[in-house]
C-alpha positions in Angstrom: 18.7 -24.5 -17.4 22.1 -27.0 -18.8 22.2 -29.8 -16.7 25.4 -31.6 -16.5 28.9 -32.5 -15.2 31.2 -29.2 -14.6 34.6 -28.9 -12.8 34.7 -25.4 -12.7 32.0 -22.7 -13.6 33.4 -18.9 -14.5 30.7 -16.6 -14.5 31.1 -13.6 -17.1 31.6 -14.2 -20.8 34.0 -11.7 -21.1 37.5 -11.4 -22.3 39.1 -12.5 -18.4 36.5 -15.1 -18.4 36.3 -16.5 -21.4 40.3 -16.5 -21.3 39.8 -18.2 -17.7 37.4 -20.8 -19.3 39.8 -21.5 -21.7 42.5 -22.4 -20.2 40.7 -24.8 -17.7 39.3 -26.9 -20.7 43.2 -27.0 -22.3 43.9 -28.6 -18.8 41.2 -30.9 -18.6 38.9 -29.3 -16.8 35.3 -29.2 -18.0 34.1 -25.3 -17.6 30.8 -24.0 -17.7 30.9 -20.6 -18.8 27.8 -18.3 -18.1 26.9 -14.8 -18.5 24.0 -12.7 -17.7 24.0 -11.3 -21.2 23.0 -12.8 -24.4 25.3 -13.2 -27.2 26.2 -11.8 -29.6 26.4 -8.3 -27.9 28.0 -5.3 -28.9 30.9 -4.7 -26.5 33.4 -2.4 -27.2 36.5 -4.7 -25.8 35.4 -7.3 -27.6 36.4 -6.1 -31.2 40.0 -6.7 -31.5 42.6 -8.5 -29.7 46.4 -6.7 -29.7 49.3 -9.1 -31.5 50.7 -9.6 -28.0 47.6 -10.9 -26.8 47.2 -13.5 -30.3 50.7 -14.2 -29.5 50.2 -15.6 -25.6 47.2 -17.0 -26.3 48.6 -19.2 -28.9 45.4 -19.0 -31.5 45.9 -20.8 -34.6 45.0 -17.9 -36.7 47.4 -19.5 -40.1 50.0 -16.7 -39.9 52.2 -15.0 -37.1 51.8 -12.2 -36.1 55.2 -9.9 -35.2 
């Protein structure tokens, strides 16, 4: 089991939480994700991201997508 110091803990590694665990450490926040699964894992949502998701997100992928 991780020991430690966590502000928030999201549990599912998902897209939602792993967008939700995000965005708490861009804020400061020290997140503890978790997730019943092990990783990797095939998941079917998990294999591509739309532009307009990229886009709000703001990943740093070296081009822009349109």
């Amino acid at each position: 089991m991780l020991m430690g110091n966590y502000d928030v803990i999201v549990v599912g590694a998902g897209p939602a939480g792993s967008t939700a665990a995000r965005g708490c450490a861009e804020r400061g926040f020290r997140p503890l994700l978790i997730d019943k699964a092990l990783f990797p894992r095939y998941k079917p949502c998990g294999g591509a991201l739309s532009i307009r998701t990229i886009n709000l997100l703001g990943l740093n992928l070296g081009f822009r997508l349109a």
